[in-house]
Each structure stands twice: as structure tokens, then as C-alpha cells.
C-alpha positions in Angstrom: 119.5 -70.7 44.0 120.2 -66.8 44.7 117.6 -64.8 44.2 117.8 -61.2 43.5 114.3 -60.6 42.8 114.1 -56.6 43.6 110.5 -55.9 42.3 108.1 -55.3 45.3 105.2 -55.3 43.0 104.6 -56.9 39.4 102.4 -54.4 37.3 104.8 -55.1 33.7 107.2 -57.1 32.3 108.6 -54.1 30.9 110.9 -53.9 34.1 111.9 -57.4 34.3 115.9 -58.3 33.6 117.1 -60.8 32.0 118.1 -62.7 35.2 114.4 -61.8 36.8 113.2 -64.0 33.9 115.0 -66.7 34.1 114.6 -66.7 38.1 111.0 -66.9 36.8 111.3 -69.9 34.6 113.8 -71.9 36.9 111.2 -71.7 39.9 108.2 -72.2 37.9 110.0 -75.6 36.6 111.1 -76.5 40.1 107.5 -76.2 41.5 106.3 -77.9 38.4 108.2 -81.1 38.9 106.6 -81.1 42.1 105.2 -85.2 42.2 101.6 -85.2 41.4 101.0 -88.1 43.6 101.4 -87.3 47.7 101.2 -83.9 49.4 101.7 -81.0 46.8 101.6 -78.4 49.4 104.5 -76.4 50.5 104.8 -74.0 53.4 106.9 -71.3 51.7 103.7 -68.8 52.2 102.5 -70.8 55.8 100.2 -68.3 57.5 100.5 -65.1 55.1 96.9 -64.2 53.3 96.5 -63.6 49.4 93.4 -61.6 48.5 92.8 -62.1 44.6 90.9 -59.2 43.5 89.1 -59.2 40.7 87.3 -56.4 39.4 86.7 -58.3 36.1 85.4 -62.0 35.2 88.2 -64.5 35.1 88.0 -68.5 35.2 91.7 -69.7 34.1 93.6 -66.6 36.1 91.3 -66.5 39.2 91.5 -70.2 39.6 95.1 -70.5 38.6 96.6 -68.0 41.1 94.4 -69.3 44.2 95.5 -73.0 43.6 99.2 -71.4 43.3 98.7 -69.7 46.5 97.1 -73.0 48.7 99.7 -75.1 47.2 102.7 -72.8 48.7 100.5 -73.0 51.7 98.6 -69.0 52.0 94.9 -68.3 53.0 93.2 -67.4 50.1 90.4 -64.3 50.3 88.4 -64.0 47.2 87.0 -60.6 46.0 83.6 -61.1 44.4 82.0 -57.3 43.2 78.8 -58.5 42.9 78.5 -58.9 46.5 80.4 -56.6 48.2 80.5 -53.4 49.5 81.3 -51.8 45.9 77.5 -52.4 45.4 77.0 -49.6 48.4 79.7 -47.4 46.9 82.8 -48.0 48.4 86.0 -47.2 46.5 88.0 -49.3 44.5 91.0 -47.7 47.0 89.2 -48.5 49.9 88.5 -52.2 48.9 92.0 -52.9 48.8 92.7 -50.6 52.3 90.1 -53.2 54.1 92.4 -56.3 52.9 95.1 -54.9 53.5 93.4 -54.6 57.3 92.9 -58.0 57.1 96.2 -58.8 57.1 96.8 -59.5 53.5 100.5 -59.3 52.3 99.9 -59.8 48.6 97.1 -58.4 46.3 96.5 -60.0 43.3 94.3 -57.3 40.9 92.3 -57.8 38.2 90.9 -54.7 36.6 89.0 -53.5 33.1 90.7 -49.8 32.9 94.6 -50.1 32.2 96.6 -48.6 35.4 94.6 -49.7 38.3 96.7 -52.2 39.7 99.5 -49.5 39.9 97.2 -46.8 41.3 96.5 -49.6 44.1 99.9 -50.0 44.8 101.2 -46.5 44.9 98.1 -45.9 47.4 99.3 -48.5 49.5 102.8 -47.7 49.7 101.9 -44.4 50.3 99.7 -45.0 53.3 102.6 -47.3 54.7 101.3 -50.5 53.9 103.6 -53.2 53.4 102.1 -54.9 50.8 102.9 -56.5 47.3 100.5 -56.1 44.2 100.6 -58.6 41.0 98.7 -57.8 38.2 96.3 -60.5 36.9 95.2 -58.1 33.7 94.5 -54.0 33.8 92.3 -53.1 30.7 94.4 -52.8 27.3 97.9 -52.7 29.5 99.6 -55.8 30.9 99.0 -59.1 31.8 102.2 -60.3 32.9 101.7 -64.0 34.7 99.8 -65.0 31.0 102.7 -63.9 29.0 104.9 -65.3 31.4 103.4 -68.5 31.4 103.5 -68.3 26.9 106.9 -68.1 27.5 107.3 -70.8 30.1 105.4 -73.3 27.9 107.8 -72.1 24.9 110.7 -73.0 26.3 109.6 -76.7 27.5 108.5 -77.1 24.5 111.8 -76.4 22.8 113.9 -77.3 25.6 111.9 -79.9 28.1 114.8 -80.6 30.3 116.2 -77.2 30.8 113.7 -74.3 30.1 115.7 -71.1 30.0 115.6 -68.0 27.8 117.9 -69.2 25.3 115.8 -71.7 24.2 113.7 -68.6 22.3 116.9 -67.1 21.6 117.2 -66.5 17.9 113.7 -67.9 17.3 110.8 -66.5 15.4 107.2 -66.2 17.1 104.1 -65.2 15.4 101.2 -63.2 17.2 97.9 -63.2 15.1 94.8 -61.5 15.6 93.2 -58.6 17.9 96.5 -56.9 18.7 94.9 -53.5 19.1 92.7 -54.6 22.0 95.3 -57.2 23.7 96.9 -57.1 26.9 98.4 -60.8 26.3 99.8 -59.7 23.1 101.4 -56.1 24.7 102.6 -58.3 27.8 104.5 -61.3 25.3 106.0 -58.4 23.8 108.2 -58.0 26.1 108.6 -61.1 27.2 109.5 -62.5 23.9 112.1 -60.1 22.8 113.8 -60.3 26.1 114.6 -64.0 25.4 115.7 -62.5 21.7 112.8 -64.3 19.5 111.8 -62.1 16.9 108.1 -61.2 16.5 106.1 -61.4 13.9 102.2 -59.6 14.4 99.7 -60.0 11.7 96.2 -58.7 11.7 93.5 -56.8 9.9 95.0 -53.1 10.0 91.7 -52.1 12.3 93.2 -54.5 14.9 96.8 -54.0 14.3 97.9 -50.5 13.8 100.9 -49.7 12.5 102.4 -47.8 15.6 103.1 -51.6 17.1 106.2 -51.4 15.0 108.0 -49.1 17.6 105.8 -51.0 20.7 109.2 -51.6 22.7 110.9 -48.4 21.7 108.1 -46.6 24.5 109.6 -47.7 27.6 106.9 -46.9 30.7 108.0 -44.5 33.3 110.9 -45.5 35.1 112.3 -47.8 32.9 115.2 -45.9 31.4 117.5 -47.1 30.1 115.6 -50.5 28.8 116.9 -53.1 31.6 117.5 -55.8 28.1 119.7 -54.1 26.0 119.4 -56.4 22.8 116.1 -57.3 22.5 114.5 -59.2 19.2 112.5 -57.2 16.8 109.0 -56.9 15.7 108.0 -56.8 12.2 103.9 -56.1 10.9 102.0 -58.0 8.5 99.0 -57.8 7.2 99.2 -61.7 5.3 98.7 -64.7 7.6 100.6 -66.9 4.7 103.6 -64.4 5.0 103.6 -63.8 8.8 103.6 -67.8 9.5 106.3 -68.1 6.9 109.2 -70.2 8.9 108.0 -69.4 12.2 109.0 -71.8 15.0 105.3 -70.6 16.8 102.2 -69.3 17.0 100.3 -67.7 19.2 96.9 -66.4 18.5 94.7 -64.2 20.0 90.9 -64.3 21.2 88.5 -61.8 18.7 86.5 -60.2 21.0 83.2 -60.6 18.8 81.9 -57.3 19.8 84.7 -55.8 17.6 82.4 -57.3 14.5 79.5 -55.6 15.4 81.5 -52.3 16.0 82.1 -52.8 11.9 85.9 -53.1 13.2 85.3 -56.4 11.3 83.4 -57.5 8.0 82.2 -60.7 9.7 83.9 -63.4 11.6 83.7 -65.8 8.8 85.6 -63.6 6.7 87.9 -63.4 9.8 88.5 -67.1 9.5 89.5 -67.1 6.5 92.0 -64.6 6.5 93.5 -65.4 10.2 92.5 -68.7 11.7 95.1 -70.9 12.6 94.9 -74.7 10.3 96.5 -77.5 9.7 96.9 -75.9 6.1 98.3 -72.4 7.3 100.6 -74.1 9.6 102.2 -75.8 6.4 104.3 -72.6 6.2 105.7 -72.7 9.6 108.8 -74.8 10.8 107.7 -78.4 10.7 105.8 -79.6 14.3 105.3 -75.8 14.8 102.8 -75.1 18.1 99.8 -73.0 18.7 99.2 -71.0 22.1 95.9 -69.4 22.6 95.4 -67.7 26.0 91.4 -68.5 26.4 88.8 -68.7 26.1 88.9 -70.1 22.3 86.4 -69.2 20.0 85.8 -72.4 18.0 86.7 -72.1 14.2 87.1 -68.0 14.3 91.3 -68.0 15.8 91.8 -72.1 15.7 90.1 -74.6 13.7 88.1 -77.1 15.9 90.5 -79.9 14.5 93.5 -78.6 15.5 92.6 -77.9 19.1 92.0 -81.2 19.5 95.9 -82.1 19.0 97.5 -81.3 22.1 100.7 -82.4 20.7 100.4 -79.3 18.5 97.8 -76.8 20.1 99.2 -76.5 23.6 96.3 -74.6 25.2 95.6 -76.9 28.0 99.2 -76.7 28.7 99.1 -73.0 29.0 96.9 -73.9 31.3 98.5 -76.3 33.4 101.4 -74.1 33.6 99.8 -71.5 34.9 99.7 -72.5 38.3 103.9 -73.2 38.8 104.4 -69.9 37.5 101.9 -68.0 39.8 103.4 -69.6 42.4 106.7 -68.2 41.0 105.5 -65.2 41.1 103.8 -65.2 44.5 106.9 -67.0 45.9 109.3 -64.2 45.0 107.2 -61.0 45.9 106.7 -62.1 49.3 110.5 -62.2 49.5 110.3 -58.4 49.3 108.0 -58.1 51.7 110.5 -59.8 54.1 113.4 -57.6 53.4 
């Protein structure tokens, strides 16, 4: 397999080419196929340190991307705020400076304001540190390994035995719920019209401004021209019935339930019945449509109890599971740069 991976750091999938995603998804596959029984570690990242660095609660992304790193064989150095020297006022820069000290080569960084990842790199670089930095989530910006892992469990599930881009190609995906507030959501954006799905979002307008409609027309900094030049569109509505209207999937968003009480939202009843998934709403969609969710659920406010418990249809726990080929992906590949 060549790899031209070129991307020291992974901060948005804005960047990405067409070939960088589908280096993505052909490694991620190859790792996953990995026999569960017998030794599952490789020594692809033998005696180079990952420091996960998480500035924000996580339980899937955390976990996910230190089992990715053991299994390609890293040290793992975990970042816990609560007890550390954050407490006595060190900076968020000076955090990352003392891993880097350590000897760590990649720093994976979580964070609640959008940008901080990238701040932490261009520190880095500029201090002459040879170090990679993946973002595991900055504030309403980007959450690339999450949408990268939506699209990974798309593809086997339209194409088990080869999952590549083209098997979202010409394919419509629907994104319901908290759009406004959603780093998943911005992240699949760009991830899903790359592979040339078109998107449908549908949400309350207080959660899904109209703006959204020209999302991919904003390139970030850098980015010019757009490295996919035909990407799918995006259309906005505010009817769930209309939005899941022939869709091939569905992925819905957690409603952060503090958005009720900010009178965002009537009530989260109300919410239900105008955008949880069902058996009954998924009647509109292509037949044997799936639901993603990226976690945690809430329970009967974005999925109906019922239907998570179908994994043939909700494919949550797959999400899951396939988290942990693509970190390793992704972990894989950035320590190439580092070698070059």
C-alpha cells in the first residue's frame, strides 16, 4: 500500500483528499480484520509515547484511542485535569511543552473551546518540537476520528467486503437534531460530501440555522482551493417526515438537555415527537435504513429505546467498535510524518 499521507497534524477533515480518505478506510479495515483470537498487538508504534490529553470528559474517545495506541504497540500517558498541575495554574501550552519533554511524539487533544488543538500545534512547531497533534474534539469545531469512524461504519455497511468512498457515492444521509452545537455533525460534513452522499439536516430552527446551507462553501484557512472538487450537497429541513424521505441513513445527534432549559427548546418530549428516530419514522427511509448516534444516547429523546436494541438496524455499538481500527489509522499514519 503507498501511502502519501502529508498531514503532520489532524485538526479537520476539511483538509483531507479524496485519496487521504480512502488511505483512512483501507487501513482502518486492514487493522480491523485483525483475528480477535491470539496476539492483537502490533509493533508499528514499538517504543514511541502517545499522551491523550483531555481537557474535557470523554469515555468512548479516551478509551478508544488509548486501546488503538497499545494495540500498535505505544506507551500510553494519560492527562487527567483534575489532578494535575493545571490545578496550581500551569498553562494549557505548558501542559503539552512537559509531554512533549517526555518524549511524546503524538498528542492526542481534547478541548471545550474550538481551536485549541491547533493553537497546541502551532506552539509546538514553533518551539521546534517534532510532534504530531490529533484532535479528539475542540468545542463547536471538529471532531474528525468520530466522523471518520460514521463514515467507516457506512461504508461496511453498504459495502462489507470492500469499504471505500464510493460506497456513499450518490447516497443520501440524514443528520437530525442539535446541529447548531455539534462538532460530529460539522466534522461528517465534510466527510460525507467528500465521498459524494448528499446531506440532508433537519432540526428545530434554534438548533439548525439556516447559514448551514453554505457550511462547505467556508473553507478554513489554508484550504484554497477545496482539495474535493465535487462534493455532495446539503439541503435544510425543518420536517423529520420530509428530511428521512428516501434516505439510505440516519445519523442523529445527542440534545444536550441544557439547551431545554436555555428555552432553546419547548420540552424534550415535544422534542421526541418532532425528531426522535422510530421504527415508524424510519418507514420513510430506504427499506433496512441504519441509525448512527455518536454517544452517549439519551433514551427515547434522539432514538426510541426499542430501536436501540436492534443492532442490525441501530449500529451504535458498531460505531463503537470501530472506533478503535480507525484511531489506530490515524495514529499509524501521523507518526509516518514524524519519520520523514
Amino acid at each position: 500500500m503507498n501511502n502519501h499521507w502529508s498531514h503532520r497534524h489532524l485538526l479537520d477533515l476539511a483538509v483531507l483528499t479524496q485519496q487521504d480518505f480512502e488511505l483512512v478506510l483501507e487501513l482502518a479495515e486492514r487493522f480491523r480484520a485483525i483475528p480477535s483470537q491470539g496476539p492483537r498487538r502490533l509493533p508499528a508504534l514499538q517504543g514511541r509515547l502517545v499522551a491523550t490529553l483531555f481537557f474535557e470528559t470523554s469515555t468512548r474517545t479516551r478509551n478508544s484511542f488509548e486501546i488503538a495506541a497499545r494495540r500498535l504497540s505505544a506507551d500510553v500517558a494519560s492527562f487527567a485535569p483534575a489532578s494535575s498541575a493545571l490545578m496550581k495554574g500551569e498553562s494549557l501550552l505548558d501542559t503539552a511543552l512537559t509531554y512533549a519533554a517526555m518524549g511524546a511524539e503524538l498528542l492526542v487533544v481534547r478541548h471545550g473551546s474550538s481551536g485549541v488543538p491547533g493553537a497546541v500545534a502551532r506552539d509546538l512547531e514553533a518551539m521546534g518540537h517534532r510532534v504530531a497533534v490529533l484532535n479528539a474534539g475542540d468545542g463547536l469545531h471538529s471532531h474528525p476520528s468520530q466522523a471518520l469512524l460514521d463514515l467507516f461504519t457506512l461504508a461496511r455497511h453498504f459495502a462489507p467486503r470492500q469499504p471505500t468512498m464510493q460506497a456513499l457515492a450518490g447516497r443520501t444521509i440524514a443528520i437530525v437534531g442539535d446541529i447548531l452545537h455539534s462538532r460530529v455533525a460539522r466534522s461528517n460534513l465534510w466527510a460525507l460530501s467528500a465521498a459524494g452522499a448528499t446531506i440532508h439536516l433537519c432540526g428545530p430552527s434554534a438548533l439548525l440555522p439556516g447559514c448551514f446551507a453554505d457550511f462547505l462553501a467556508a473553507m478554513p484557512p489554508g484550504c484554497n482551493p477545496d482539495p474535493i472538487p465535487h462534493r455532495g450537497a446539503v439541503h435544510l429541513f425543518r420536517n423529520l417526515d420530509e428530511a428521512l424521505t428516501d434516505v439510505d441513513a440516519v445519523i442523529t445527534l445527542r440534545l444536550q438537555k441544557e439547551r431545554a432549559q436555555r428555552h432553546l427548546l419547548t420540552n424534550l418530549e415535544d422534542y421526541h415527537r418532532a425528531y426522535g428516530i422510530t421504527h415508524a419514522r424510519l418507514e420513510r427511509c430506504r427499506a433496512g435504513a441504519p441509525v448512527l448516534h455518536p454517544g452517549p444516547v439519551n433514551r427515547d429523546v434522539e432514538l426510541s429505546s426499542r430501536l436501540l436494541a436492534e443492532p442490525q438496524r441501530c449500529l451504535v455499538n458498531r460505531q463503537v467498535s470501530h472506533g478503535i481500527p480507525i484511531r489506530m489509522a490515524l495514529l499509524y499514519l501521523l507518526a509516518t510524518t514524524l519519520e520523514r
